[in-house]
C-alpha positions in Angstrom: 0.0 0.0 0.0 1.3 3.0 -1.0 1.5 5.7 1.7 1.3 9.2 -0.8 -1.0 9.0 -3.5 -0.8 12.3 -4.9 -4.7 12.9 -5.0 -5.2 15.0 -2.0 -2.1 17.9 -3.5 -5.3 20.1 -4.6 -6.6 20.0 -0.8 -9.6 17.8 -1.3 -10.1 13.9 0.3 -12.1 11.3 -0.2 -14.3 9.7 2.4 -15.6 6.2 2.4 -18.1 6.1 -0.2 -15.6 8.2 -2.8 -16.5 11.5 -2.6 -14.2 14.5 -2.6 -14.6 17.0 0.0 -12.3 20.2 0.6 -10.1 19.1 3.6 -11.3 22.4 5.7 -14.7 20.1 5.9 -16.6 20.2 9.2 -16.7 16.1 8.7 -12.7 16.3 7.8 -11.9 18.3 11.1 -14.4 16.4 12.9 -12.4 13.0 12.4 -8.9 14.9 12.2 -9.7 16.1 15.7 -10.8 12.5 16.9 -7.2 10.8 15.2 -5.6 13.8 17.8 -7.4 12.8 20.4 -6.3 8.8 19.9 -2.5 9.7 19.7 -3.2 11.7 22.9 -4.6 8.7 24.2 -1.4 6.6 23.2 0.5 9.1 24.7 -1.2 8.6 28.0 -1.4 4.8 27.8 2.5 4.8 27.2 3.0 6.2 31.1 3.8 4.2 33.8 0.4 3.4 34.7 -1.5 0.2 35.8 -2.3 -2.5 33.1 -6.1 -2.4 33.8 -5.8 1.6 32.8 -3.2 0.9 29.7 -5.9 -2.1 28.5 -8.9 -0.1 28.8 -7.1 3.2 26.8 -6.4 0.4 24.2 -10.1 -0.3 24.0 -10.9 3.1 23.7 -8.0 3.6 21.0 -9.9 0.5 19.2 -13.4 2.3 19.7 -12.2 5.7 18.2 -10.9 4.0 15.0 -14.3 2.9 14.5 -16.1 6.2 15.4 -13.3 8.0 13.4 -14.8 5.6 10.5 -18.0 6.2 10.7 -17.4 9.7 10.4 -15.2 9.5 7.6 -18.2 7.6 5.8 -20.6 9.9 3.3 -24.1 9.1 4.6 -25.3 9.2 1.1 -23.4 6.1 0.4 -23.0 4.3 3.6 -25.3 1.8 2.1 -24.2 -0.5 -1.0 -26.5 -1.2 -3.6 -27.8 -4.3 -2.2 -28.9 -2.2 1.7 -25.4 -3.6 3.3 -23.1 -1.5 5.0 -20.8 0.1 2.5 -18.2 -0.2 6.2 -18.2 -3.5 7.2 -17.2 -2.6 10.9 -18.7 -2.2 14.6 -20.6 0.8 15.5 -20.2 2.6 18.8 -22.9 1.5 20.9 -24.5 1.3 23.9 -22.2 -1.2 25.5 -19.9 1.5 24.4 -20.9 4.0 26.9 -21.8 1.8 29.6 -18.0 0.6 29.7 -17.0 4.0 30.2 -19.4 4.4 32.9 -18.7 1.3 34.9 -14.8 2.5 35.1 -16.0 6.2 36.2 -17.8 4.5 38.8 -15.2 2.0 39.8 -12.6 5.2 39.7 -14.8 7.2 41.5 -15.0 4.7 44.6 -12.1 5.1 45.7 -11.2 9.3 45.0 -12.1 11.8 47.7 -15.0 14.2 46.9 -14.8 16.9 44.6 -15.8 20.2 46.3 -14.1 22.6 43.9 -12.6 22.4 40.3 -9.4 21.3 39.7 -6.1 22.9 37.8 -4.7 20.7 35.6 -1.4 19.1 36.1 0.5 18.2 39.2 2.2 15.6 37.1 3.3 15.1 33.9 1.4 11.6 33.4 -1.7 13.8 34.7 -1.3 16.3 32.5 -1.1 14.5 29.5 -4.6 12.7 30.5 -5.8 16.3 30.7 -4.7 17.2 27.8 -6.4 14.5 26.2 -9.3 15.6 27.6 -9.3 18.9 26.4 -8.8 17.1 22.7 -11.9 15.0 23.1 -14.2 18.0 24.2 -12.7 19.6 21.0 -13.7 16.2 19.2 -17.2 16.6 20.7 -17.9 19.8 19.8 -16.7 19.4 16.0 -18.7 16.6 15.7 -21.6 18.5 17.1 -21.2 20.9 14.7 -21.9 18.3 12.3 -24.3 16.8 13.4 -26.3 19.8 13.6 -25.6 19.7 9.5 -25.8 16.2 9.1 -27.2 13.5 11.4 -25.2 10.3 12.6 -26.0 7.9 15.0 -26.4 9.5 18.3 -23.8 7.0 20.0 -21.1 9.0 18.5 -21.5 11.9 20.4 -22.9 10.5 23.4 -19.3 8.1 23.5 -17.7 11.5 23.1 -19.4 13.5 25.9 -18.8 10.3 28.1 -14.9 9.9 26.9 -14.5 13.1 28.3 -15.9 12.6 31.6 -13.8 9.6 32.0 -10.5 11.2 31.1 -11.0 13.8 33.9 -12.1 10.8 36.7 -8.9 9.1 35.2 -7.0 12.3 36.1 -8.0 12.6 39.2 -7.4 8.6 39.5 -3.3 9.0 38.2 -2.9 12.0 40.3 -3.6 9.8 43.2 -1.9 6.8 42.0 1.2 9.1 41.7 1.5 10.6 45.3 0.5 13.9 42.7 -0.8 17.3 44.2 -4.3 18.0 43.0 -4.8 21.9 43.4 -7.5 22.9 44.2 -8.7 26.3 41.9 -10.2 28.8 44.4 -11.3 31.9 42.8 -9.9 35.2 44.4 -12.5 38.1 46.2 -12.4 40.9 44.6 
């Protein structure tokens, strides 16, 4: 397989399905922005955390490449002629979300309670999940976007919205894990 094929040198790509759309496309950014957020996610998964983490970021790294492919698909031909999927792949689902659930809950169990919001960082391994988090609401709000112009299953966003939830619990989980600091932010009186 040839890496360079020459046919995106005018600024145009093709999604699945063959057509050509300018690069600057909502649906181009929108699963750009996901591929960040995946080698954000490798980036955290290559710390020195604990195998349970480093397996379930592995998942999710699995779970984005699908999402990342259903955005990339035209809707108009998602469908083959014969009413198959033009993508022969998973979808995000349900049992998506709920796995991303269960480990906020399991994560939450054993943190203290949040009373105020929290600065980022306190150590590098945090901040990297942070910054991954920052990259998925980014994610989230492209794909809004174009969802607003173009529906798409639902379960896309909604794994979004939930990825981003569990990044911050898994913050808050590594900063522990690490003997880090977590700062409290406490707004100054004026």
């Amino acid at each position: 397989m040839k890496i360079y094929t020459k046919t995106g040198d005018k600024g145009t790509t093709a999604l699945f399905g063959g057509t050509r759309v300018p690069k600057s496309h909502i649906r181009i950014e929108s699963y750009g922005t996901v591929d960040e957020l995946n080698a954000n996610i490798g980036l955290v998964r290559d710390q020195e955390i604990d195998q349970h983490t480093k397996s379930i970021l592995k998942q999710i790294q699995e779970n984005l490449f699908t999402l990342g492919a259903e955005l990339a698909t035209d809707p108009a031909k998602a469908k083959l002629k014969n009413g198959k999927e033009r993508l022969n792949i998973s979808k995000i689902n349900t049992s998506h979300l709920e796995q991303l659930e269960n480990e906020i809950d399991e994560m939450n169990k054993n943190l203290p309670e949040m009373t105020h919001f929290i600065l980022p960082g306190g150590h590098t391994t945090v901040s990297y999940c942070h910054i991954a988090r920052c990259v998925c609401r980014r994610a989230e709000r492209l794909t809004s976007a174009l969802y607003d112009i173009e529906a798409f299953d639902e379960h896309i966003l909604k794994y979004l919205n939930r990825l981003s939830d569990y990044l911050f619990v898994l913050a808050r989980k590594l900063t522990k894990d690490l003997n880090a600091e977590e700062i409290k932010w406490m707004p100054e009186k004026s």
